[in-house]
mmCIF file as gemmi writes it, N, C-alpha and C atoms, coordinates in Angstrom:
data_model
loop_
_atom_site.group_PDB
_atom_site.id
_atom_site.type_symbol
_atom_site.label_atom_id
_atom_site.label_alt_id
_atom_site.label_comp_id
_atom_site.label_asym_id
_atom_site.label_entity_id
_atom_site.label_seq_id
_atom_site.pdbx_PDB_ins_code
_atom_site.Cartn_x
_atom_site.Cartn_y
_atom_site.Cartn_z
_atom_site.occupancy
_atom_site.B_iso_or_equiv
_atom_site.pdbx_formal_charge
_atom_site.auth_seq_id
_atom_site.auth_asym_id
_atom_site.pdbx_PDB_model_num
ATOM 1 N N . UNK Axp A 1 ? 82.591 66.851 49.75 1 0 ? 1 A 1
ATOM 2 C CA . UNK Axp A 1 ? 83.228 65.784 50.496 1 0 ? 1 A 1
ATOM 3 C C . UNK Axp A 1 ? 82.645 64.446 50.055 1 0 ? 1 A 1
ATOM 4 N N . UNK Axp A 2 ? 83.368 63.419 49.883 1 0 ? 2 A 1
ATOM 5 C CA . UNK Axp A 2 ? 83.001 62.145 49.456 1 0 ? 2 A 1
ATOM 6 C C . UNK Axp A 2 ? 83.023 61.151 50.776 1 0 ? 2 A 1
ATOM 7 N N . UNK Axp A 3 ? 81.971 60.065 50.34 1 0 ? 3 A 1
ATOM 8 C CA . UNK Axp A 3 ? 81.143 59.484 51.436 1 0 ? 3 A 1
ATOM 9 C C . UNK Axp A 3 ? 82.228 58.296 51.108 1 0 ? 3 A 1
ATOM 10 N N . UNK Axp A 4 ? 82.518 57.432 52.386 1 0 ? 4 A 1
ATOM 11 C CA . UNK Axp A 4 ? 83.267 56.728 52.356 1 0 ? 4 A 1
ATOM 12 C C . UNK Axp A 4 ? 82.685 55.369 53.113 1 0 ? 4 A 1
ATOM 13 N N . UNK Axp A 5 ? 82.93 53.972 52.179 1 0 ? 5 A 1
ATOM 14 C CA . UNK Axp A 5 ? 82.159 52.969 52.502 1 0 ? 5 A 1
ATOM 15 C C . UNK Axp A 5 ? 83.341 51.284 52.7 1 0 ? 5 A 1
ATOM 16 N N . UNK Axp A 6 ? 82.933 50.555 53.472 1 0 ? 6 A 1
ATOM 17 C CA . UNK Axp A 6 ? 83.528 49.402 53.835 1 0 ? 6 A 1
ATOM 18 C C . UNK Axp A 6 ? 82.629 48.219 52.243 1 0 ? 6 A 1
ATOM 19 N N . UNK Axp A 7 ? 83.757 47.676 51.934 1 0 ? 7 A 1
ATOM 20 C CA . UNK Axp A 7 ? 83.06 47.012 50.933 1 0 ? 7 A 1
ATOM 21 C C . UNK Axp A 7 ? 82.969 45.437 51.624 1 0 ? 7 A 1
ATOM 22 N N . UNK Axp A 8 ? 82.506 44.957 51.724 1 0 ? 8 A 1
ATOM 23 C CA . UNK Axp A 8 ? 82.205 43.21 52.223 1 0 ? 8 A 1
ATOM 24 C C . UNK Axp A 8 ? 81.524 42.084 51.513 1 0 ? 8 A 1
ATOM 25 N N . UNK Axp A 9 ? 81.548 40.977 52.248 1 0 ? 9 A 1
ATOM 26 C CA . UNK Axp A 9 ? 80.883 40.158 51.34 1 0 ? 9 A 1
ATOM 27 C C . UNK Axp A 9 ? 80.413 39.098 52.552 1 0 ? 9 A 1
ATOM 28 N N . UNK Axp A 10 ? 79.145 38.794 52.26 1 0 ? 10 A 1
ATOM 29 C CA . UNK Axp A 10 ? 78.649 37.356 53.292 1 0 ? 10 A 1
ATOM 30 C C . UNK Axp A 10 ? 79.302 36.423 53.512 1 0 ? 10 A 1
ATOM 31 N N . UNK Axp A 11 ? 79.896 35.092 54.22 1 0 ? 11 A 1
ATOM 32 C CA . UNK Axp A 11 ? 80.275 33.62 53.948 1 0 ? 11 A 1
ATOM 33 C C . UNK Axp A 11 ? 79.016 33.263 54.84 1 0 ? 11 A 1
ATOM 34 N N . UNK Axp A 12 ? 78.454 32.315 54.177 1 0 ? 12 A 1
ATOM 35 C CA . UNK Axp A 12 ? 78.022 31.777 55.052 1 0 ? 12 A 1
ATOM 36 C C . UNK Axp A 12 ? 78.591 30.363 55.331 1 0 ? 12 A 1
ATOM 37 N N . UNK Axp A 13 ? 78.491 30.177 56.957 1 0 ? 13 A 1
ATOM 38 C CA . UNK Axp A 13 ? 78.93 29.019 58.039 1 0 ? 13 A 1
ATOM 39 C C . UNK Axp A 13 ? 78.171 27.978 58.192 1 0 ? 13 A 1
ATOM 40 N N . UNK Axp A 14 ? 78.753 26.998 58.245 1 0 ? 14 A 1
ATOM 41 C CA . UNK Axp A 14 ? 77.682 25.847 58.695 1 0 ? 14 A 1
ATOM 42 C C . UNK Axp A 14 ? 77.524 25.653 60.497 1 0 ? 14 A 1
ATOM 43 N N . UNK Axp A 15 ? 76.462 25.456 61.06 1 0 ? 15 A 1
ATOM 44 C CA . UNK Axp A 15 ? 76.788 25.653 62.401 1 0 ? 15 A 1
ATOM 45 C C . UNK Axp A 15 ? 76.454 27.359 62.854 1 0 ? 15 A 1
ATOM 46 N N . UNK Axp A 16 ? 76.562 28.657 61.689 1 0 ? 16 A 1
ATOM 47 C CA . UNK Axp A 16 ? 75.547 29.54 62.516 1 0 ? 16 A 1
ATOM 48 C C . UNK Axp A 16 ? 74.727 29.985 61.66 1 0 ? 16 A 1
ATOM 49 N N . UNK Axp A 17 ? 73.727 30.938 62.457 1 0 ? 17 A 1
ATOM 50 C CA . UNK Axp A 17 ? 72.667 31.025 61.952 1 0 ? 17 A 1
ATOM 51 C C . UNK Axp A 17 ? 72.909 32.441 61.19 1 0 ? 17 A 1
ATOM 52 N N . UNK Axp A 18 ? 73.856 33.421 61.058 1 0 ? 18 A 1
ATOM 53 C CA . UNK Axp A 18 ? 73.691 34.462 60.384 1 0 ? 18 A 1
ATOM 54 C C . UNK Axp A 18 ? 75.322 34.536 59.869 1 0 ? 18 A 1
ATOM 55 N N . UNK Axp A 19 ? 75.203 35.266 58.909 1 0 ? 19 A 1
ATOM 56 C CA . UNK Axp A 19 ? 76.725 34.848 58.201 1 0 ? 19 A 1
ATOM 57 C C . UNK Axp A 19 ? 77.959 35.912 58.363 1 0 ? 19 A 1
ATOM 58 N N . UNK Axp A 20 ? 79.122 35.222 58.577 1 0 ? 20 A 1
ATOM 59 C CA . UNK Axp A 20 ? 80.108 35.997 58.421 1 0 ? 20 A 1
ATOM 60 C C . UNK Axp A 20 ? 80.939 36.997 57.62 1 0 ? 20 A 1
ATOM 61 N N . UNK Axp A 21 ? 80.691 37.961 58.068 1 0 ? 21 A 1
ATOM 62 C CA . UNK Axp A 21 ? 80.704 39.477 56.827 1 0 ? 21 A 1
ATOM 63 C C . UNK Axp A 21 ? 82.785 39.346 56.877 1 0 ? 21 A 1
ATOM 64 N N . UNK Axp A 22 ? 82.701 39.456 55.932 1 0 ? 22 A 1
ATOM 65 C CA . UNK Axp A 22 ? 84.349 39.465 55.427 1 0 ? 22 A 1
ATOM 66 C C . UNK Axp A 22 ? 84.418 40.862 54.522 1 0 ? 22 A 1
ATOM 67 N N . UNK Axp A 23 ? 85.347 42.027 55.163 1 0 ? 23 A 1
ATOM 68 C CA . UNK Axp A 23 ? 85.622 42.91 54.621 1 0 ? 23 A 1
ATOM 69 C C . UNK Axp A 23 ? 86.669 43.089 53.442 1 0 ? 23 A 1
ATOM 70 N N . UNK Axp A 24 ? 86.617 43.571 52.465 1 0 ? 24 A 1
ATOM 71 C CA . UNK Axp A 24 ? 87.413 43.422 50.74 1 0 ? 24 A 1
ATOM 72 C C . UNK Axp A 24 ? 88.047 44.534 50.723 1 0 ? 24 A 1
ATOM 73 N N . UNK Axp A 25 ? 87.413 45.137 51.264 1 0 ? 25 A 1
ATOM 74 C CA . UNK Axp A 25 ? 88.171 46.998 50.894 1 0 ? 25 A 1
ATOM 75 C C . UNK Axp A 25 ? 87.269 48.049 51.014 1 0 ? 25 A 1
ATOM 76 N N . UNK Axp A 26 ? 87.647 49.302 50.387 1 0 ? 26 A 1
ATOM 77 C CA . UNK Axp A 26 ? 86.892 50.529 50.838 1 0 ? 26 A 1
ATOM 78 C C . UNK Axp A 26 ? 86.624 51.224 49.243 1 0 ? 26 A 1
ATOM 79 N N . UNK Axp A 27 ? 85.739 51.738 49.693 1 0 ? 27 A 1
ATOM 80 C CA . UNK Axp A 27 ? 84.936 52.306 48.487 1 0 ? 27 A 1
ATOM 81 C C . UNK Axp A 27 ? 84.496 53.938 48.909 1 0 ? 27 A 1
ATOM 82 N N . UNK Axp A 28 ? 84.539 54.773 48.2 1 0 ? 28 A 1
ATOM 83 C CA . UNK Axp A 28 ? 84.148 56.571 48.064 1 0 ? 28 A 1
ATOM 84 C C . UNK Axp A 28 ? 83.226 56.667 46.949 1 0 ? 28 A 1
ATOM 85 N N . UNK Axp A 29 ? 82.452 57.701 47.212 1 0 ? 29 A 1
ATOM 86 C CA . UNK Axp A 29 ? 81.416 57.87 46.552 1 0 ? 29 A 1
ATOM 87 C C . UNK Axp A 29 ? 81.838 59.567 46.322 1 0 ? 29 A 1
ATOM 88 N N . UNK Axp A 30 ? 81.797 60.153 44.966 1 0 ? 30 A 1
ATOM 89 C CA . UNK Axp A 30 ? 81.507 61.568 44.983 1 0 ? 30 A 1
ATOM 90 C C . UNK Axp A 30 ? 80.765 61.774 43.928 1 0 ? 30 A 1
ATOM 91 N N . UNK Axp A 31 ? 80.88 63.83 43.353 1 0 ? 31 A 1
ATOM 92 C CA . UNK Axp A 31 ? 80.175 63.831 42.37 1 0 ? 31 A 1
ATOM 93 C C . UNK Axp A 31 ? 80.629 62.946 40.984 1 0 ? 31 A 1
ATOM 94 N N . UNK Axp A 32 ? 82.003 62.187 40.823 1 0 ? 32 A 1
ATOM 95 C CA . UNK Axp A 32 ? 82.521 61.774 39.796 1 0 ? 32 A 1
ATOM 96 C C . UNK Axp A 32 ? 81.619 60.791 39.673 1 0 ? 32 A 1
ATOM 97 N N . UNK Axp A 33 ? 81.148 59.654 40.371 1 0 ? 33 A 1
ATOM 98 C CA . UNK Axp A 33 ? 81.147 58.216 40.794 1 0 ? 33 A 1
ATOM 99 C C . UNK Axp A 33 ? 81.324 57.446 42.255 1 0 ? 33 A 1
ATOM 100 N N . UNK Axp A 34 ? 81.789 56.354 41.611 1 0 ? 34 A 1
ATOM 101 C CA . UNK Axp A 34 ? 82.136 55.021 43.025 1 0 ? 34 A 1
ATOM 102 C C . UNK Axp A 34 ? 83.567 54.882 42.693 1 0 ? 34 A 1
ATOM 103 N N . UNK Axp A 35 ? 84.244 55.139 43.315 1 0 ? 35 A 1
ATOM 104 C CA . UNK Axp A 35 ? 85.524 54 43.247 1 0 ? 35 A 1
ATOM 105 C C . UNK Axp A 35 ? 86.232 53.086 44.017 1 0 ? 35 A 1
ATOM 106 N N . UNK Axp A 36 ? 86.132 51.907 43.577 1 0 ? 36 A 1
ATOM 107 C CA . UNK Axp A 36 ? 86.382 50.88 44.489 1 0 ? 36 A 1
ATOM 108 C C . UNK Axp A 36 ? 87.725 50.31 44.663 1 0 ? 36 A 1
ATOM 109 N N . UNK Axp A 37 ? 88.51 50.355 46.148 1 0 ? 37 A 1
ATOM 110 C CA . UNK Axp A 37 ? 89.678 49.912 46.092 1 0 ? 37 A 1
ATOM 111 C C . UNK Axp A 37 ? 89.432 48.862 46.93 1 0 ? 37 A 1
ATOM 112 N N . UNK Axp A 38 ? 89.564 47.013 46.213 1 0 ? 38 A 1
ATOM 113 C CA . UNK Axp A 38 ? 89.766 46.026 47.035 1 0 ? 38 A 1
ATOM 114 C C . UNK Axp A 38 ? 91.038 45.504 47.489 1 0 ? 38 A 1
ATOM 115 N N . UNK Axp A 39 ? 91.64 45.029 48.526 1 0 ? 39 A 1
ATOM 116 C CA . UNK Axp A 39 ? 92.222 44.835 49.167 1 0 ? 39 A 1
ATOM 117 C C . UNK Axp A 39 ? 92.345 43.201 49.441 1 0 ? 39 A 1
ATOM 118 N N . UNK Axp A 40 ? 91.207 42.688 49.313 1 0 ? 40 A 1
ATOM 119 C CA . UNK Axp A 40 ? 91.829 40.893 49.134 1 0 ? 40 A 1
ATOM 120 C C . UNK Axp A 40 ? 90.693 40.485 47.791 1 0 ? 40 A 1
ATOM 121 N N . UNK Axp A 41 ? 90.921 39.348 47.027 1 0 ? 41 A 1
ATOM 122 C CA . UNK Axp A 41 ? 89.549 38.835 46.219 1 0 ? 41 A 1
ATOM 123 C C . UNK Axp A 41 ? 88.521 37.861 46.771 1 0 ? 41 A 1
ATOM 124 N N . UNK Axp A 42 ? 87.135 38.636 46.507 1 0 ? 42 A 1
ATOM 125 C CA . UNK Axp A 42 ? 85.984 37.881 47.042 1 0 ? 42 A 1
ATOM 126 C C . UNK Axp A 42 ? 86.145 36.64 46.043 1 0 ? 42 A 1
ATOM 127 N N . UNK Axp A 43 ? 86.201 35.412 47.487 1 0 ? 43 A 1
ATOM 128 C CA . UNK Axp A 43 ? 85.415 33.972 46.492 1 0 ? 43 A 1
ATOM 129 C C . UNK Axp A 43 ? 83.76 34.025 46.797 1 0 ? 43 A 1
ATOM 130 N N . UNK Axp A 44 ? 83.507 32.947 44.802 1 0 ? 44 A 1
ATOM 131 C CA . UNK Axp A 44 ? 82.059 32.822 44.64 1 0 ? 44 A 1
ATOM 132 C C . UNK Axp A 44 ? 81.609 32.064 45.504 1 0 ? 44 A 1
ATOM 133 N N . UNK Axp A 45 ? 80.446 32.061 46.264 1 0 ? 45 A 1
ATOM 134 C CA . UNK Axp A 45 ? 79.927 31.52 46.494 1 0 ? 45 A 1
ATOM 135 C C . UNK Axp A 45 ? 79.393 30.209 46.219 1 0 ? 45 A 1
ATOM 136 N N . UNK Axp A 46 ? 78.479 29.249 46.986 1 0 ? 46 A 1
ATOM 137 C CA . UNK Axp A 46 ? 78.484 27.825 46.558 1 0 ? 46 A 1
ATOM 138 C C . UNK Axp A 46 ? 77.532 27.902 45.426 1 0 ? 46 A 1
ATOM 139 N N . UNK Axp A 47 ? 76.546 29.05 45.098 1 0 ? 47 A 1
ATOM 140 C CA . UNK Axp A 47 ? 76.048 28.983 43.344 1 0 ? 47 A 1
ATOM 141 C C . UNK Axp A 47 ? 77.035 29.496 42.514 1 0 ? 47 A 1
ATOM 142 N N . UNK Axp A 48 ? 78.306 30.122 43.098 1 0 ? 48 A 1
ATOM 143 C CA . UNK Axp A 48 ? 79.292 30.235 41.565 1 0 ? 48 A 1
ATOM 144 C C . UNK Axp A 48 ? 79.752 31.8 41.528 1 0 ? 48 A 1
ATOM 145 N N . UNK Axp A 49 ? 78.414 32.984 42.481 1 0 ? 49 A 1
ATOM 146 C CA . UNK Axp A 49 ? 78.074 34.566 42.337 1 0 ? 49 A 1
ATOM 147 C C . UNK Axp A 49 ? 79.221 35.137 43.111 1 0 ? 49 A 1
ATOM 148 N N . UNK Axp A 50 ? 79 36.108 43.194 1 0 ? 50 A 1
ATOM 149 C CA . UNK Axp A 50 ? 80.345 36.68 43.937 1 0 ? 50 A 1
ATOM 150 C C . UNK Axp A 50 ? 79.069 38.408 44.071 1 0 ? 50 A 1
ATOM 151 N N . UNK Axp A 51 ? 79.1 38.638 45.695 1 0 ? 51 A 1
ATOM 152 C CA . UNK Axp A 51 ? 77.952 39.582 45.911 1 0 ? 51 A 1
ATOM 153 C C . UNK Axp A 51 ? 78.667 40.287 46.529 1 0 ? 51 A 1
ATOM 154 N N . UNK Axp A 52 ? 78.6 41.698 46.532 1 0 ? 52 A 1
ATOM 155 C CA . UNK Axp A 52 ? 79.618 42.469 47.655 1 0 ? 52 A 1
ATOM 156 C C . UNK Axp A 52 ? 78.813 43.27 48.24 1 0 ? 52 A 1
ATOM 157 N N . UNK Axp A 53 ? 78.908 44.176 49.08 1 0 ? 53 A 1
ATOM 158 C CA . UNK Axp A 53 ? 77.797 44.982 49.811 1 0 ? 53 A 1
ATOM 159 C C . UNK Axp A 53 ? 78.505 46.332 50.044 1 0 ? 53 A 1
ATOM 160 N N . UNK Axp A 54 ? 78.239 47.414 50.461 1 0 ? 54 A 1
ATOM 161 C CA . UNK Axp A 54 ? 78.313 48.652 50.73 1 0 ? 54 A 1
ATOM 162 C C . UNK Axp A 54 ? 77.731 48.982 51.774 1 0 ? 54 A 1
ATOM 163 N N . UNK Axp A 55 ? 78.879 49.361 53.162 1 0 ? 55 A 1
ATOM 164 C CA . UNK Axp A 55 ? 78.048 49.706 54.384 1 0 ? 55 A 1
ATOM 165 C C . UNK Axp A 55 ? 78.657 50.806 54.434 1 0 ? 55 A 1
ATOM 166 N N . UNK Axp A 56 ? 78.397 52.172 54.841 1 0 ? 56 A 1
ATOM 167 C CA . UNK Axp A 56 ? 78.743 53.45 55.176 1 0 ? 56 A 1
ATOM 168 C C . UNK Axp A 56 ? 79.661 53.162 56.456 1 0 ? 56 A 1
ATOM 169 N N . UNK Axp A 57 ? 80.766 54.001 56.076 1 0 ? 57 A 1
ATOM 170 C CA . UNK Axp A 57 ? 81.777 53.8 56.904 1 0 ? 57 A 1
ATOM 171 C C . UNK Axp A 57 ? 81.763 55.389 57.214 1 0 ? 57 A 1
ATOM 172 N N . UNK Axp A 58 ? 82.17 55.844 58.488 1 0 ? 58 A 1
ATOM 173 C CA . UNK Axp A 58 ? 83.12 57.1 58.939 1 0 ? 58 A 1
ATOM 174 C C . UNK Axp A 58 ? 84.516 57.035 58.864 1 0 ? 58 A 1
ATOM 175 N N . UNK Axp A 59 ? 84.526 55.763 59.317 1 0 ? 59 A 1
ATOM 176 C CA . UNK Axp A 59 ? 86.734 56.097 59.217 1 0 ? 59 A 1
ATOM 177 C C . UNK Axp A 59 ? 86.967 55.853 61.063 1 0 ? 59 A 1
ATOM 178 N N . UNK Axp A 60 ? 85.769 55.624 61.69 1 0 ? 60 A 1
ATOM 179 C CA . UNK Axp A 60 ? 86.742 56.299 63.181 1 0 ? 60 A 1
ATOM 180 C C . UNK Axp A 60 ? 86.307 54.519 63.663 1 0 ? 60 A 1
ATOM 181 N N . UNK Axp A 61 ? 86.113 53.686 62.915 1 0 ? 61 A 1
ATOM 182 C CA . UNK Axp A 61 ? 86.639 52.368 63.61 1 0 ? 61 A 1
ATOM 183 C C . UNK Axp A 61 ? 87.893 51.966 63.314 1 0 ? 61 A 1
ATOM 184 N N . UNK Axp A 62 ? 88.639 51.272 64.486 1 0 ? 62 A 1
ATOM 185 C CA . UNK Axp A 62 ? 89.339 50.868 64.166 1 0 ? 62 A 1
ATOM 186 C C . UNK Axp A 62 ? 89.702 49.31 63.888 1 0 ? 62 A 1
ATOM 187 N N . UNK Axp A 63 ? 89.459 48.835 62.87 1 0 ? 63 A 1
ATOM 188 C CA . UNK Axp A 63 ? 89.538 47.201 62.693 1 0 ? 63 A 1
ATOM 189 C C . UNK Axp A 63 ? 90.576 47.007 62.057 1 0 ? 63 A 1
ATOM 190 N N . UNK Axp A 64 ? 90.913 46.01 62.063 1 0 ? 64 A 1
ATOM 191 C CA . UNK Axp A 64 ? 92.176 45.391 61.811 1 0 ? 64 A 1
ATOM 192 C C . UNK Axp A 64 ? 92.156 45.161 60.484 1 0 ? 64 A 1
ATOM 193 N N . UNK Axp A 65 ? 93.106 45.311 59.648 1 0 ? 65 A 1
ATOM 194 C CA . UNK Axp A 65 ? 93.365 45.231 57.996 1 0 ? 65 A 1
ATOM 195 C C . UNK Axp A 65 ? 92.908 43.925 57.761 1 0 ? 65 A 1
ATOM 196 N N . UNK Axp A 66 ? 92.339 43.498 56.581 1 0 ? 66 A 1
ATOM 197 C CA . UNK Axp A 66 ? 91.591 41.969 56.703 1 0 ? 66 A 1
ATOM 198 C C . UNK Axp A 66 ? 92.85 40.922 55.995 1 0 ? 66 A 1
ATOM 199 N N . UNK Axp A 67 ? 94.169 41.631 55.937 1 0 ? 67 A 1
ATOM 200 C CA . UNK Axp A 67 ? 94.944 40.654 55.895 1 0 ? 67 A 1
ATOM 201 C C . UNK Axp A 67 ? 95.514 39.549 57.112 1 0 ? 67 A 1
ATOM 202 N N . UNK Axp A 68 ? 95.057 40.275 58.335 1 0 ? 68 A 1
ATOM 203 C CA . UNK Axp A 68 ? 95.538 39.785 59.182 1 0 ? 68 A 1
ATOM 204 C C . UNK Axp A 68 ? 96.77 40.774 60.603 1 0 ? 68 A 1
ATOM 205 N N . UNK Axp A 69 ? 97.124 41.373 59.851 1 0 ? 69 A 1
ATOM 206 C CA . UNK Axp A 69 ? 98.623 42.452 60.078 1 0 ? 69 A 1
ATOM 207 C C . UNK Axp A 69 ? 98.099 43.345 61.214 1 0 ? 69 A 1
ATOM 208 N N . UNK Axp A 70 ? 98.898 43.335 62.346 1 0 ? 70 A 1
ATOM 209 C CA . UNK Axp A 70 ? 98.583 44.508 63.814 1 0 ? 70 A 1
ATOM 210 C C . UNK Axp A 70 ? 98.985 45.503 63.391 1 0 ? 70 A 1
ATOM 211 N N . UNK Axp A 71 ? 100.745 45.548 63.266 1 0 ? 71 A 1
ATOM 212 C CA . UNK Axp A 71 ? 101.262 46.673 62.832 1 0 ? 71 A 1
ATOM 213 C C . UNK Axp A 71 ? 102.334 46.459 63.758 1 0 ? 71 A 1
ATOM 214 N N . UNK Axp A 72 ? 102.651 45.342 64.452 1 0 ? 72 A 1
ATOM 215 C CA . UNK Axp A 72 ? 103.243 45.644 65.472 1 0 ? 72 A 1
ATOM 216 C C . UNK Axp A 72 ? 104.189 44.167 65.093 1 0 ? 72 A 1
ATOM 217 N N . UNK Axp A 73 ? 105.585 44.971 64.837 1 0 ? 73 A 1
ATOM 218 C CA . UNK Axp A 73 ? 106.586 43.706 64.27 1 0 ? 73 A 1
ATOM 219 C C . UNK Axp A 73 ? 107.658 43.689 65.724 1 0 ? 73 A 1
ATOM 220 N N . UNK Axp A 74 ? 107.27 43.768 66.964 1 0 ? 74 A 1
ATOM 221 C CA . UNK Axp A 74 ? 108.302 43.302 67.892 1 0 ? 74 A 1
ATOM 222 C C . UNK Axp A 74 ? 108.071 42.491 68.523 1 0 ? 74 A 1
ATOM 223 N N . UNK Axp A 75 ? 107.519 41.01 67.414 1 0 ? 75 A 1
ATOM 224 C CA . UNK Axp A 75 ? 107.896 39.632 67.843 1 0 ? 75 A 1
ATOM 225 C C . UNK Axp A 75 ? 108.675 38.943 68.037 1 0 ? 75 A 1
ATOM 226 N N . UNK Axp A 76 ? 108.828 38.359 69.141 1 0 ? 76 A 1
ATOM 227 C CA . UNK Axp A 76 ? 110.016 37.169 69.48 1 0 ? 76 A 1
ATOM 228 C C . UNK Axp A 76 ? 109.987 35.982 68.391 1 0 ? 76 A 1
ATOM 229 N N . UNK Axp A 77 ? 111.009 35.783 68.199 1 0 ? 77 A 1
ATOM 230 C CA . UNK Axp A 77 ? 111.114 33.922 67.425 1 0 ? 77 A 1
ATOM 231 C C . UNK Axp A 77 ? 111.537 33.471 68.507 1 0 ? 77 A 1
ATOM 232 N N . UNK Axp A 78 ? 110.83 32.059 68.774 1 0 ? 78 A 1
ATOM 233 C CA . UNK Axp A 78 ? 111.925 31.211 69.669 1 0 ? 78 A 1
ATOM 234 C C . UNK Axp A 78 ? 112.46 30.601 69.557 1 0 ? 78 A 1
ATOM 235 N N . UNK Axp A 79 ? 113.189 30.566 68.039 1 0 ? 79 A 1
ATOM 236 C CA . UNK Axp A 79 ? 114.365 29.5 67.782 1 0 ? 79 A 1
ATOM 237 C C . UNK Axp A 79 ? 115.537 30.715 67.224 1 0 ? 79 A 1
C-alpha cells in the first residue's frame, strides 16, 4: 500500500507571525518512488526559491480543493 501525502508550500504574511501553508497537490509514495500530482503552481518566493513540503496525509480530511470549488453549483444569479 502506498503512503499518501498533501504537498504545500509556506507564504509568508506580513502582519503574522507564522506562515500560511497553501496546499499544491498530493503526492504517493511506494516501492516504485514519489509521484507528484500538482494541482495549482507554487510562486517563488521573495529570494526567487520555490520550497514545497510533504505532510502525511490519510485521505479522511475533508478540505476544500485549493482552487476554491464546494461542489455545489445551485447558485442563484441575481440578475
Amino acid at each position: 500500500m502506498s503512503k499518501r501525502f498533501s504537498v504545500v508550500q509556506a507564504k509568508e504574511v506580513e502582519g503574522r507571525d507564522k506562515p500560511v501553508w497553501i496546499r499544491h497537490g498530493i503526492a504517493f509514495q511506494s516501492d516504485k518512488g514519489i509521484s507528484i500530482k500538482l494541482e495549482s503552481l507554487p510562486l517563488p518566493g521573495k529570494d526567487g526559491e520555490i520550497w514545497l513540503r510533504l505532510f502525511e496525509d490519510d485521505g479522511s480530511s475533508k478540505q476544500k480543493k485549493s482552487n476554491g470549488y464546494s461542489g455545489d453549483l445551485n447558485d442563484e444569479i441575481p440578475w
